[in-house]
C-alpha positions as CSV (number, residue, x, y, z in Angstrom):
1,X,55.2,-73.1,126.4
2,X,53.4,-76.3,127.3
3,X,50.6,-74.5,128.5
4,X,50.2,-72.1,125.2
5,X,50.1,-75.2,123.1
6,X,47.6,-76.9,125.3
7,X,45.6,-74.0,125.2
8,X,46.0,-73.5,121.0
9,X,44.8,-76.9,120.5
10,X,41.8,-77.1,122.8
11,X,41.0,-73.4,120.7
12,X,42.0,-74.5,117.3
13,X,41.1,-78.1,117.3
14,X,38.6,-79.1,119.9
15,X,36.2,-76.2,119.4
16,X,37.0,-76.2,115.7
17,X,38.7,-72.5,115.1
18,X,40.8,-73.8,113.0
19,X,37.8,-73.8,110.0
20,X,37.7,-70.6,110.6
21,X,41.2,-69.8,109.6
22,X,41.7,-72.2,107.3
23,X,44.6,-71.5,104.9
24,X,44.6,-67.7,105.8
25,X,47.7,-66.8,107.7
26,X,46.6,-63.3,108.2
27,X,43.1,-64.7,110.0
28,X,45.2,-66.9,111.9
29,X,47.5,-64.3,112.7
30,X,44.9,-62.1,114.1
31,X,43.2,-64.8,116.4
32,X,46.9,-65.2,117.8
33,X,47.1,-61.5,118.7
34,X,43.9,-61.9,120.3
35,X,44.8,-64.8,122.3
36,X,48.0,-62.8,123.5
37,X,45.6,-59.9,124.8
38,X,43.9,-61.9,127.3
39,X,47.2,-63.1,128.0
40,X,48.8,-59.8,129.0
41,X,45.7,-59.0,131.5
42,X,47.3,-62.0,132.8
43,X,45.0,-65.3,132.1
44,X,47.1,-68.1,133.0
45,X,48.6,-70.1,130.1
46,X,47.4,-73.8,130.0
47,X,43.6,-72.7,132.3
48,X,42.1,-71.0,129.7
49,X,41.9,-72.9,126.5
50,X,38.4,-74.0,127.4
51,X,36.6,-70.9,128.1
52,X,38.4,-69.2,124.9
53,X,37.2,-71.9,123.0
54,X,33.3,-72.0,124.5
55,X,33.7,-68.2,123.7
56,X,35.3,-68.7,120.2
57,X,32.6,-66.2,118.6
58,X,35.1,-63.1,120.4
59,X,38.1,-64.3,118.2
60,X,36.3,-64.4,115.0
61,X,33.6,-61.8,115.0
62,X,35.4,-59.0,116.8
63,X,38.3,-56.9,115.6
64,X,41.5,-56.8,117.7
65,X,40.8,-52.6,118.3
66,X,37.1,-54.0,119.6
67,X,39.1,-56.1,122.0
68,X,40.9,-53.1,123.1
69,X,38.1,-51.2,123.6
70,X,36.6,-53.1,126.0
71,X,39.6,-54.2,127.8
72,X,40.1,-50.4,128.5
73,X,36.7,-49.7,129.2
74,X,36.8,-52.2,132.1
75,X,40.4,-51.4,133.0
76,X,39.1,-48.4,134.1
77,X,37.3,-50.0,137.1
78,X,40.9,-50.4,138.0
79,X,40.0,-54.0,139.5
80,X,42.4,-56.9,138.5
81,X,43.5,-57.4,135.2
82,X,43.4,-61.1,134.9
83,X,39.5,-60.7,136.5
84,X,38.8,-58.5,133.8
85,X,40.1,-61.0,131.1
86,X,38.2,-64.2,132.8
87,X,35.1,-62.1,132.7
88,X,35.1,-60.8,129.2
89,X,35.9,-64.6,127.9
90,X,32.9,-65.6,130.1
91,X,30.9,-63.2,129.0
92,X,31.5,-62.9,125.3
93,X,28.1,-61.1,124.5
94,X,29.3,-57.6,126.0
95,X,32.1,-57.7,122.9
96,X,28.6,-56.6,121.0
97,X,27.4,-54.0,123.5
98,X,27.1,-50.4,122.9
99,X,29.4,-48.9,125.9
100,X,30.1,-45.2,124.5
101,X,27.6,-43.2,122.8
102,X,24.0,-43.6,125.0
103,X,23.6,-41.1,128.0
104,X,23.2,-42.2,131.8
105,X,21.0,-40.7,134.8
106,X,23.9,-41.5,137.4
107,X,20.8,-41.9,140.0
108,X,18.7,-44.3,137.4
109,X,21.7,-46.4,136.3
110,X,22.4,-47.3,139.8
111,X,18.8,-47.8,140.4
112,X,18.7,-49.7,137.9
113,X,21.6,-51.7,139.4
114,X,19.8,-52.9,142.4
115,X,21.1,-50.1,144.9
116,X,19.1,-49.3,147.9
117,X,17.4,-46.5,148.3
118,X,19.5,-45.1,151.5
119,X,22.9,-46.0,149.9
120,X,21.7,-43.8,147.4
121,X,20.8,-40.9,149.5
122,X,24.2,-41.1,151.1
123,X,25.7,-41.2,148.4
124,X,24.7,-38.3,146.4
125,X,25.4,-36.4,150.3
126,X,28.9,-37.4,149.8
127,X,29.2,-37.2,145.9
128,X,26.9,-34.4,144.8
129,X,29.4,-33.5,141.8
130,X,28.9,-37.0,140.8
131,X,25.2,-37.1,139.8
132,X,23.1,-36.2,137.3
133,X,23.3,-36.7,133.4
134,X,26.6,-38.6,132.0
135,X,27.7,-40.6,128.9
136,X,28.0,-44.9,129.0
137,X,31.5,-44.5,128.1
138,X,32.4,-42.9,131.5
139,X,30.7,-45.1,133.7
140,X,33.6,-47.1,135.0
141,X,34.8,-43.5,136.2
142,X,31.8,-42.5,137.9
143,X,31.9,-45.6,140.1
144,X,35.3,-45.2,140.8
145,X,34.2,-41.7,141.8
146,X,32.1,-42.8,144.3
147,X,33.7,-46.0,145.4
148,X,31.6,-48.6,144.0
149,X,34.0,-49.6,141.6
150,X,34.5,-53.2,142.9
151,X,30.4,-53.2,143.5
152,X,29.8,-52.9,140.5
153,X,32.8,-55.3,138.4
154,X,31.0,-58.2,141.0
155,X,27.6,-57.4,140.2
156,X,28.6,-57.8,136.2
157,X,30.2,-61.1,136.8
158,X,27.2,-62.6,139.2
159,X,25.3,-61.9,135.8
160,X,24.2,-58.4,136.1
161,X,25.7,-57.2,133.1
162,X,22.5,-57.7,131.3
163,X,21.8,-54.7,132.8
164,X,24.1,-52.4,130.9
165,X,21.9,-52.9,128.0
166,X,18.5,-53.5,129.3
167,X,19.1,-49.3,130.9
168,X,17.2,-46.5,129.5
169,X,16.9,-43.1,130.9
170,X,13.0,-42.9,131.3
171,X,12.2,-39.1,130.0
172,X,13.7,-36.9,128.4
173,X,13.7,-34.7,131.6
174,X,15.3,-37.5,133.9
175,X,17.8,-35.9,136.4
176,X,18.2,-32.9,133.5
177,X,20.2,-30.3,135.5
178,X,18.4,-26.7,134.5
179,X,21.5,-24.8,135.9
180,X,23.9,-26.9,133.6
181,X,21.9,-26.3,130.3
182,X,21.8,-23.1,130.8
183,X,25.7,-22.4,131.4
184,X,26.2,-24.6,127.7
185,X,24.1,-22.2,126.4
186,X,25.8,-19.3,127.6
187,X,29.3,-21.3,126.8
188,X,27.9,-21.8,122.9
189,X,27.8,-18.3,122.6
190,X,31.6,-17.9,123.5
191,X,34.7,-17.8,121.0
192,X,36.7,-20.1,123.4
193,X,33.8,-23.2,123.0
194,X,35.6,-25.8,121.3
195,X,38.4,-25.2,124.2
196,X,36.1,-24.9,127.2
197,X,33.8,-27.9,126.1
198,X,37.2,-30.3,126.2
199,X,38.0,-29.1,129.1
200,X,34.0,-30.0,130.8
201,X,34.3,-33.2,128.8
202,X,37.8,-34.0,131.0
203,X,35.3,-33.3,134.2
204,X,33.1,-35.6,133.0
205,X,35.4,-38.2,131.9
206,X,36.7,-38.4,135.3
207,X,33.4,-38.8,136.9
208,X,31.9,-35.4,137.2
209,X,28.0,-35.3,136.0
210,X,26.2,-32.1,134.4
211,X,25.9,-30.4,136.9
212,X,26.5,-27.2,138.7
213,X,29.6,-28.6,140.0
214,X,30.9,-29.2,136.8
215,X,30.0,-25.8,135.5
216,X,32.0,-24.1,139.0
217,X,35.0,-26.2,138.7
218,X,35.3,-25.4,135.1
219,X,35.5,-21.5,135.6
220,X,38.7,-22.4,137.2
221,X,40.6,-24.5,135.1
222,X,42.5,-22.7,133.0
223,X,44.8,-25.2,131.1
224,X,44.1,-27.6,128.4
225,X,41.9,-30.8,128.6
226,X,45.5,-33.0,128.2
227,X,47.2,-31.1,130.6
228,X,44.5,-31.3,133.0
229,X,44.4,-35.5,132.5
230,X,48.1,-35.6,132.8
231,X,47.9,-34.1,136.4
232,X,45.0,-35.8,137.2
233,X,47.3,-38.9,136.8
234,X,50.1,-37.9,138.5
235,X,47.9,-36.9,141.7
236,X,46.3,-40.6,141.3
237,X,49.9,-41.8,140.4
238,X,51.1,-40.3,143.8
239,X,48.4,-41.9,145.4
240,X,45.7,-40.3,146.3
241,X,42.5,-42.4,146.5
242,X,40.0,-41.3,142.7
243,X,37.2,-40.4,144.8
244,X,38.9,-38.6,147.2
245,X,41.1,-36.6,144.3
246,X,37.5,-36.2,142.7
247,X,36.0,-34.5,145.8
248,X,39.1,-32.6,146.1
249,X,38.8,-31.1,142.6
250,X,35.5,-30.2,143.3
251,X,36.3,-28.4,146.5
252,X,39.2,-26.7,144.7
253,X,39.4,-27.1,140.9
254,X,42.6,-25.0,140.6
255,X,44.9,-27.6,142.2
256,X,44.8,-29.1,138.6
257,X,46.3,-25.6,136.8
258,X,49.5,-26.7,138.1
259,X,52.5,-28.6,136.3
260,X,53.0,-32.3,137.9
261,X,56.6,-31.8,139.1
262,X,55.1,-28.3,141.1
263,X,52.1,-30.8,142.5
264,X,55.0,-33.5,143.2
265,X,57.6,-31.4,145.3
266,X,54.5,-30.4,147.4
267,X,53.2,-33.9,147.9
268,X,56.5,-34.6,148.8
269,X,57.1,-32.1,151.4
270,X,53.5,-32.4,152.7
271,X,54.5,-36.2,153.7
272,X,58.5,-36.2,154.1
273,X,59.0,-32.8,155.7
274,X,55.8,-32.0,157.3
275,X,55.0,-35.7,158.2
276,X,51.3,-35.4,157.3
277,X,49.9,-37.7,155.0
278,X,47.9,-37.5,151.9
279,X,44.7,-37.4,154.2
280,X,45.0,-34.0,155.1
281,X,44.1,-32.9,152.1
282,X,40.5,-34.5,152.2
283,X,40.1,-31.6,154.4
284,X,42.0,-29.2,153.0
285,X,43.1,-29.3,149.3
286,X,43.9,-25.6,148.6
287,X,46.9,-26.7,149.9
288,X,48.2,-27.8,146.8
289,X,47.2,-24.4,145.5
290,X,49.6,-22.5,147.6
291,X,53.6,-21.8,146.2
292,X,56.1,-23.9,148.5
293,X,58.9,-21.5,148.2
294,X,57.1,-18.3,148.9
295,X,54.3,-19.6,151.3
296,X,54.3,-23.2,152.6
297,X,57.8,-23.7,153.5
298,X,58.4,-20.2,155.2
299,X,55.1,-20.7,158.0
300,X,56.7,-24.0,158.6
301,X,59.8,-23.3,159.4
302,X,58.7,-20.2,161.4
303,X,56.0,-22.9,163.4
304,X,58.8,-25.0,163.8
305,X,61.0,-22.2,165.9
306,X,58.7,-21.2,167.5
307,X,58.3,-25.2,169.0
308,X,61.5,-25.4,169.6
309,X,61.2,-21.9,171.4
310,X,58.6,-23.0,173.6
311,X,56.4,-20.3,171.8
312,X,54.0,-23.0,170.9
313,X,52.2,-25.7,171.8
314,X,50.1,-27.0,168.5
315,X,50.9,-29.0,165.9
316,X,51.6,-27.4,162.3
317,X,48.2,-27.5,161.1
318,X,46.7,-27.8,156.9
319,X,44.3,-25.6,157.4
320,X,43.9,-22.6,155.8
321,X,44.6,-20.1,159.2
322,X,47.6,-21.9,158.8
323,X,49.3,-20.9,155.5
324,X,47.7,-17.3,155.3
């Protein structure tokens, strides 16, 4: 408590908030929310006062759902929440940014960014489905989706996040995927649009660029953009690395058509009864694609007699000889 009230007067008194509010509880209500927000990403009470006061200007020019916004949007990096709260009180001037609506080069941003031009090359060998045209609001994703995640949070707070305005694609034909355009067309033309366009945004939410990747991995998704999120995130939640779960979508999209507690019980037997672990299935994702009842556990069990039989030497193997 000590430390809240230390940190409320050097706000509300020392840097003068308190004019601000002045005899309206609902204003002073609000700044208290505010304050609570950065207190939840977990800025210590009784260290912060100071910068919240030198950076005032967020708690009375910004709405509480602006907060939000960006909180998430950074969030997203999944980097450490009190980090994120120290840097958005340091750097009070992104509250005002434009985040969402402007489109990306995936290749120019990180250009733009300062990263060299090998990295780069490697890179888009490794993360193909990755590059090309995106929207601002998904950046955070497509880092994570190629493991510059952290990169890029330090870059932002050495300074660099200048640079998230001061971007501009530099034609209108920069990195503009021919393939891609031409399968939106074709999709336009469709009755199920509206459907299959949510579903291409989900790809792209998650770090996917336009792209003939995207277009392929979307012919085989055939549940709804929510459903497809909500096993995204159990996958993550089980804990498969983002980019790895992002190359493995890529390599085979229909992992994502089944429910989480199907994805689970195979996850759990890949690991617990198997005793393989999660990296197996950089190599070889269809796994997840095959029924555990009817398919997986049956060759395993067979393998397994046929060890204890002396009938074979190898270990039980993911790939695909394996399970057909």
């Amino acid at each position: 408590m000590d430390g809240l009230l230390s940190d409320l007067k050097v706000l509300f008194l020392d840097h003068d908030l308190l004019s601000y509010v002045d005899g309206n509880v609902d204003a002073l209500l609000e700044v208290c929310e505010k304050v609570r927000m950065f207190y939840d990403l977990g800025c210590e009470m009784g260290k912060v006062g100071e910068l919240m006061g030198r950076s005032k200007s967020i708690f009375v020019e910004h709405t509480k759902e602006v907060l939000m916004s960006k909180i998430e949007y950074f969030s997203k990096l999944n980097v450490q929440k009190d980090q994120i709260g120290l840097f958005l009180l340091s750097r009070p001037e992104i509250f005002g940014f434009d985040l969402e609506g402007r489109v990306i080069s995936v290749s120019g941003f990180l250009e733009h960014f300062g990263l060299e031009k090998k990295e780069m090359e490697s890179l888009q060998q490794k993360y193909p489905h990755v590059f090309g045209r995106n929207r601002m609001a998904n950046l955070p994703h497509v880092m994570r989706s190629i493991d510059l995640g952290e990169w890029f949070f330090e870059k932002m707070k050495r300074g660099d996040h200048s640079l998230l305005v001061s971007y501009t694609i530099r034609t209108m034909e920069d990195d503009l995927d021919k393939h891609y355009m031409d399968s939106l067309t074709r999709l336009r033309a469709k009755r199920t649009y509206i459907y299959a366009i949510k579903k291409l945004n989900f790809l792209h939410s998650i770090g996917f660029g336009e792209n003939r990747f995207a277009v392929k991995t979307l012919s085989l998704l055939n549940s709804s953009s929510s459903q497809l999120q909500q096993r995204f995130d159990c996958l993550l939640h089980c804990g498969i690395e983002y980019s790895k779960l992002c190359a493995m979508v890529k390599l085979s999209g229909k992992i994502l058509n089944q429910q989480e507690s199907i994805l689970e019980k195979k996850l759990e037997f890949l690991c617990n009864d198997m005793g393989s672990s999660l990296q197996y299935l950089d190599v070889f994702p269809g796994y997840l694609c095959y029924d555990l009842e009817q398919r997986i556990k049956p060759r395993f069990e067979l393998h397994k007699w046929l060890m204890d039989q002396g009938l074979c030497e190898k270990e039980y193997s993911l790939h695909h000889n394996s399970l057909q």
